[in-house]
Steps between C-alpha positions, in 0.01 A plus 500: 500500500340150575507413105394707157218246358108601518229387673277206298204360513392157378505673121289644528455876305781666685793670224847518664493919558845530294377307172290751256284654775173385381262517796367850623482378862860443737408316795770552786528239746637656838408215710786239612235350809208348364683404200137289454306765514682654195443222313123486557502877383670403154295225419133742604691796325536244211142386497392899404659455107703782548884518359753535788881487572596461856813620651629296842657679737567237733677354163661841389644618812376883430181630443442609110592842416372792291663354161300149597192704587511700213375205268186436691166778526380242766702383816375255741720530829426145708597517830277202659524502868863537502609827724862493504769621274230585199672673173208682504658753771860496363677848444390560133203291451244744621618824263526195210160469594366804503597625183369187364189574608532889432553423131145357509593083524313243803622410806349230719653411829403193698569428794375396869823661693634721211446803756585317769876497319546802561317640768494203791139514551204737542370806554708684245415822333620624146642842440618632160819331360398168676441261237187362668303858449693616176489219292258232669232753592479416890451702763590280760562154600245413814433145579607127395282185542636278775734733621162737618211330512574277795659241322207411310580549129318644197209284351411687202524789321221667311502716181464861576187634418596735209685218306242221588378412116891468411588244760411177729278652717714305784874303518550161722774337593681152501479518853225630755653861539827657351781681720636816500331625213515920542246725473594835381346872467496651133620796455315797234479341141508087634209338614430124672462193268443247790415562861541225771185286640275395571302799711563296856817519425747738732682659216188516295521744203887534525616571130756211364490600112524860390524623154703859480383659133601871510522627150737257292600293772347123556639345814304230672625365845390145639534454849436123522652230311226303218707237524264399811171599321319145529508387159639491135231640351468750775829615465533485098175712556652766748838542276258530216280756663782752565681436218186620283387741765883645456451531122682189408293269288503132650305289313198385803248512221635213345492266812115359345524587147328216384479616136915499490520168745246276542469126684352234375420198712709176439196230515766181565681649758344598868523895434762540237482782257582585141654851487410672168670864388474717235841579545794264457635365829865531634447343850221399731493505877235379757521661845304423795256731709812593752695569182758141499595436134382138485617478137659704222494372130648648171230471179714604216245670326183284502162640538348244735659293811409198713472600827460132702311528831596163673813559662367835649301582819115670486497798571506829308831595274628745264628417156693754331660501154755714342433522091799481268443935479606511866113530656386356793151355521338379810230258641280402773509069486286303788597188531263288692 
């Protein structure tokens, strides 16, 4: 055990897992590598307005079990990029997980070498009682970015035709082209949610995202981490996307609701807003595009807020507030 505290995050909306069990959403951390690439995950997976407890298990030592699981009809399973010692393969943790998922509750596992844990690479193919083809809906594991397409790396990935109107139509990255990303084959009752791109590209149409929905089971697998999607927005965007598309209601309507928060310009000052709600604000935070909290503010309750211009750069930033009812309200400021 390396220590029994939680995971935190600049206080954000995250409820210690043990203390009343509020949020309908565990988020398990199984990434002790990046740590930063955790961190950017929280803070998008923040940005969405959903409720969610996280559970560490870098922090914990062991990876939850069924009486942690229990509490929570949605479980997001972070891996990043790590691909050693996950949790998510421990003795245990896969029958925990499949009768979580059997009793008709969410499972959404991220990760860019979660399959790599366990199986050292591809090709790999899935018979029944593998995990993989039972409970992730793949057929087989065939390819990885990097590792077969001549060193190159994955540029994109593009929405798969069936589930176009529901997502980006296509992802980018922080950097020119992301590693090791896999591309799997889904097996009967999954189908692709993002192929990889662009249509020069070696590896082209290689499925990274599959959704497995046989009757009463929801199980979405990411095989890339959107911690490297290219910006804030992007990302809040993607989490959003399959959260909703997944049946859990995140609250991306509300990221221009200009009848619930508007801007008004500041004449005096070069840009500066006033922030008016009709809802009684708790805290205020302005991000910028690539998602850096550049500052965080409590209200106490007021209606409207100064939001000074002058000490920040031009550029285009997101304001968010969180009303004294526990809402979160977001919106587009340009500064120029």
């Amino acid at each position: 055990m390396r220590g029994t505290h939680l995971l935190s995050l600049i206080a954000l909306v995250l409820v210690l897992p043990f203390s009343g069990l509020q949020a309908q959403v565990l988020f398990v951390n199984d990434n002790d590598n990046i740590t930063y690439n955790t961190d950017t995950v929280l803070s998008d997976l923040a940005g969405t307005g959903i409720a969610f407890d996280t559970y560490d298990i870098p922090t914990m030592g062991v990876p939850p079990d069924a009486s942690v699981l229990g509490n929570y009809p949605v479980i997001i399973w972070y891996c990043s990029g790590d691909g050693a010692g996950l949790g998510f393969w421990e003795p245990g943790v896969q029958a925990d997980l499949v009768d979580h998922t059997l009793a008709g509750n969410t499972l959404w596992v991220i990760g860019t070498d979660v399959l790599y844990a366990q199986y050292g690479g591809a090709p790999v193919s899935f018979t029944s009682g593998d995990f993989a083809l039972d409970a992730m809906g793949l057929a087989s594991y065939d390819v990885q970015s990097y590792g077969d397409d001549a060193n190159t790396g994955c540029a994109q990935l593009d929405v798969a035709p069936g589930v176009a109107s529901q997502f980006a139509p296509t992802l980018l990255w922080s950097f020119p082209a992301i590693w090791w990303a896999d591309g799997c084959t889904p097996a009967l009752d999954a189908e692709a949610i993002y192929t990889m791109g662009p249509s020069s590209y070696v590896l082209f149409g290689a499925q990274a995202m599959i959704h497995y929905h046989p009757a009463g089971t929801n199980v979405m697998s990411t095989f890339f981490d959107p911690a490297l999607i290219d910006t804030y927005a992007n990302r809040v965007l993607f989490l959003t996307q399959t959260l909703n598309y997944l049946g859990i209601a995140a609250n991306v309507a509300e990221q221009n609701n200009t009848g619930a928060l508007q801007l008004h310009l500041l004449p005096a000052d070069n840009g500066g807003v006033v922030l008016s709600c009709t809802g009684n604000i708790r805290q205020v935070e302005v991000r910028s595009s690539n998602g850096q909290l550049l500052r965080s503010a409590m209200a106490m309750g007021a209606r409207s807020v100064e939001l000074p211009g002058n000490d920040l750069s031009s550029g285009l930033h997101l304001v968010t507030v969180t009303t004294t009812s526990g809402q979160r309200i977001s919106r587009k400021w340009a500064l120029r």
